[in-house]
GUTIDREN-100208 format. One record per residue: residue in one letter; x, y, z of N, C-alpha, C, O in turn. Coordinates in steps of 0.05 Angstrom, whole numbers, plus 5000, padded with zeros to 4 digits. Layout:
% residues N
aXYZXYZXYZXYZ...
***
This chain:
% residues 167
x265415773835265215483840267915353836268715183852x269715453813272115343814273915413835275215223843x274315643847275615753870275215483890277115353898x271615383899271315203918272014943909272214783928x272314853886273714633888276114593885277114373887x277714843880280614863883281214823909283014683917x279114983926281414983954280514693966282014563981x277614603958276914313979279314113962279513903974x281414133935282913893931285114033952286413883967x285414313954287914343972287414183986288813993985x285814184000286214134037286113844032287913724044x284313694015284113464013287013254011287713034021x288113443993289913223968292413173994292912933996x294013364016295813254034295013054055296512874063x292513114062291112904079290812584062290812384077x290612554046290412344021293412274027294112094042x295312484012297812284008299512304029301912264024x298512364059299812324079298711964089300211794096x295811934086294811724096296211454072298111294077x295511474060297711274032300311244039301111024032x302211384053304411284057305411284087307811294093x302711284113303611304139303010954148302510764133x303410974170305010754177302010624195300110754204x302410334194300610154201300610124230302810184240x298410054251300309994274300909694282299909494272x302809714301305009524301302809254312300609324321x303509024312302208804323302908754354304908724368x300808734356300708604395300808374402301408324426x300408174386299707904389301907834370303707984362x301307554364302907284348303207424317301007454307x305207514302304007614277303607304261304707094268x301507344238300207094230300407114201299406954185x301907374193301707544163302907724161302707924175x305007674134306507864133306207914100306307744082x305908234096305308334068308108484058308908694069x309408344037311308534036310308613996308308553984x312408733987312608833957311309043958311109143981x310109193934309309383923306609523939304309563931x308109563969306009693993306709943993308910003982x305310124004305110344018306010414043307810564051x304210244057302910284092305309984096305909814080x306510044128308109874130308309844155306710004165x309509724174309509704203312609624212314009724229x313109394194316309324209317609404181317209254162x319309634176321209614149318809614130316509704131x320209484115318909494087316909354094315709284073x316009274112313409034113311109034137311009084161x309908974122306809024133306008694152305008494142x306508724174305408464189303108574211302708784223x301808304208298808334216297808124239298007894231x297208134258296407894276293707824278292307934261x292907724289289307714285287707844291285507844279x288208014315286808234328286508474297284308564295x288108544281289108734268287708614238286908774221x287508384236286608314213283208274219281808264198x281708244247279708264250279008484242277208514226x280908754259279709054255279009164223277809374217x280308914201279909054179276509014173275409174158x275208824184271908854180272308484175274108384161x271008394185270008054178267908104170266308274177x267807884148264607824125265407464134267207344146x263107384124262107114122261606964093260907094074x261906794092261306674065260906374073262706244085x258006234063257105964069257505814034256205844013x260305614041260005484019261705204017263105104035x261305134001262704813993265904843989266605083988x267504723986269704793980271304503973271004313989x272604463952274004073944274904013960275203773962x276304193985277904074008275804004025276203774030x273804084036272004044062268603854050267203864030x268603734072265403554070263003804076262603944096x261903794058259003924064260004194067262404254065x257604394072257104674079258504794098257704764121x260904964093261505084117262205394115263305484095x261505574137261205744150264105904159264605914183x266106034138267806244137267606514137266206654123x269806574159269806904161272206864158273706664155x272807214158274607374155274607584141272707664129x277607734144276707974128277107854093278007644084x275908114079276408084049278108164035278408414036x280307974016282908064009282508343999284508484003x280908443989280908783974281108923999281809153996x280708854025280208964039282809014056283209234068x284808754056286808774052289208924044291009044056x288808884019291109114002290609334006292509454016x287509544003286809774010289209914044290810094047x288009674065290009724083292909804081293910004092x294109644067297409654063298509884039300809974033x296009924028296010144004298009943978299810073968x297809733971297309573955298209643928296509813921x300309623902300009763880300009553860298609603841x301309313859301809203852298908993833296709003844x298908843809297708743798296608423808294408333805x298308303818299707983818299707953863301008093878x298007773870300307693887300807383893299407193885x303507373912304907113909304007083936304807243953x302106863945300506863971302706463970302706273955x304106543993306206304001305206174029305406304049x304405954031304405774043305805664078308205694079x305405624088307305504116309205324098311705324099x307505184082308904884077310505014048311804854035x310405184044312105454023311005313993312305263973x308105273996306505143968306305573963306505743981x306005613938305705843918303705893913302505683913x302006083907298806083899300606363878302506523884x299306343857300006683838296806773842295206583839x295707013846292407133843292807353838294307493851x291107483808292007643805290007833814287607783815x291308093823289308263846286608303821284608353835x286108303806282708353796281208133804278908193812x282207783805280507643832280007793846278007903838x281007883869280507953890279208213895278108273917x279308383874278408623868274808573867273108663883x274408383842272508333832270808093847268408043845x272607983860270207713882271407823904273307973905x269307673933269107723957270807473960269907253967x273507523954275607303969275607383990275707623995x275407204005276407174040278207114047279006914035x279807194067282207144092281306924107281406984131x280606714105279106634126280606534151282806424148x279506574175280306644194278806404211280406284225x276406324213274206244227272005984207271105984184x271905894216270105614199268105444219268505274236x265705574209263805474232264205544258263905394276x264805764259265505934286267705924313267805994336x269305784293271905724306274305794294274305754270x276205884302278705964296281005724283282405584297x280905714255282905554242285205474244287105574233x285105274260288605204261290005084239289104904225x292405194238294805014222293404714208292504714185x293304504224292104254223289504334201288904174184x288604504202284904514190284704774171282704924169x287204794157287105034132287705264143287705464128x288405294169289505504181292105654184293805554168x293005824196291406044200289506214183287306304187x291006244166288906384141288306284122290206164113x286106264106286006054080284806334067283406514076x286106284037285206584004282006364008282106124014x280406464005277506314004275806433979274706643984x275506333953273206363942270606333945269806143958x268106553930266206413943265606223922265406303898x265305993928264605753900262105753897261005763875x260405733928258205693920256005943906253905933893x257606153915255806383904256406473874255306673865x257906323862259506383826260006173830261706113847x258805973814259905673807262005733784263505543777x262405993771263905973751266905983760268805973743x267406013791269705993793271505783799273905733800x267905613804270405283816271405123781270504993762x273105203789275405063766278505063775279405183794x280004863756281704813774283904983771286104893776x283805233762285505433757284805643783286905743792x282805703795281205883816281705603844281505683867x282205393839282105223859285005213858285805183881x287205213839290405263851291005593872292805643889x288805753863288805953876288306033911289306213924x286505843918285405803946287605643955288005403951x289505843971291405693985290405694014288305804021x291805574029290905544065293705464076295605354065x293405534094296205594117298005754106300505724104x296006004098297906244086299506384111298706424134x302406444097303806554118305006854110305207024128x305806904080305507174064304507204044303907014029x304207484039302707464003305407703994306307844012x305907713980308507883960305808023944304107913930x306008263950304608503921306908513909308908603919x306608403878307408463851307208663827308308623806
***
């Protein structure tokens, strides 16, 4: 039995640390996101940029909730930041998710680990522009853990994200 699990880590373990440090593919469209710091997986240089086609392919989820910026109930997709870093191979504790308008958000990756933060991408079934928290907004779910709306988890929900820095 030890022989068979010796040789299934052989074969396993180069396939593993070839995929951890191979390369992302490149963007086709507008890039809308750029991941740089303590990555793995990378596309341009040291940095991992993503356009929307590419950030769709990571899997969109939904989340219906309230939020202090928006009136009433609304209806966000996107992909999920864990789902994120996993992509870029991610090592880092901390990230520094920076703004268009170059506002700072610090989150430290166990948020995101531990809640279904969203990329959001889409709000009520439309594509977020600049003007409307767009292109991407860090999204908590508030309404599904009221324990997070506070105003420490609410400096954290940035919108018109343009990079996040792994720390």
């Amino acid at each position: 039995m030890r022989q068979v699990l010796f040789l299934l880590l052989t074969l396993l373990l180069p396939c593993t640390a070839a995929q951890a440090g191979s390369e992302l593919p490149s963007p086709q469209g507008r890039v809308i996101l750029t991941v740089t710091g303590d990555i793995t997986r990378t596309n341009a240089g040291d940095e991992a940029r993503f356009d929307a086609a590419m950030l769709r392919n990571l899997g969109m989820h939904a989340v219906r909730t309230h939020t202090p910026w928006t009136e009433g109930v609304s209806r966000f997709e996107g992909p999920l930041g864990r789902d994120l870093l996993a992509a870029v191979g991610a090592r880092g504790r901390q990230l520094r998710v920076k703004a268009l308008n170059d506002f700072v958000a610090e989150i430290p990756v166990s948020d995101v680990e531990d809640n279904d933060v969203l990329l959001a991408m889409r709000r009520d079934g439309k594509p977020m522009s600049v003007r409307n928290f767009g292109p991407l907004f860090v999204l908590y779910p508030f309404d599904d853990h009221p324990e997070l709306q506070t105003e420490k988890i609410r400096f954290r929900s940035a919108w018109q994200v343009a990079t996040i820095e792994v720390e």
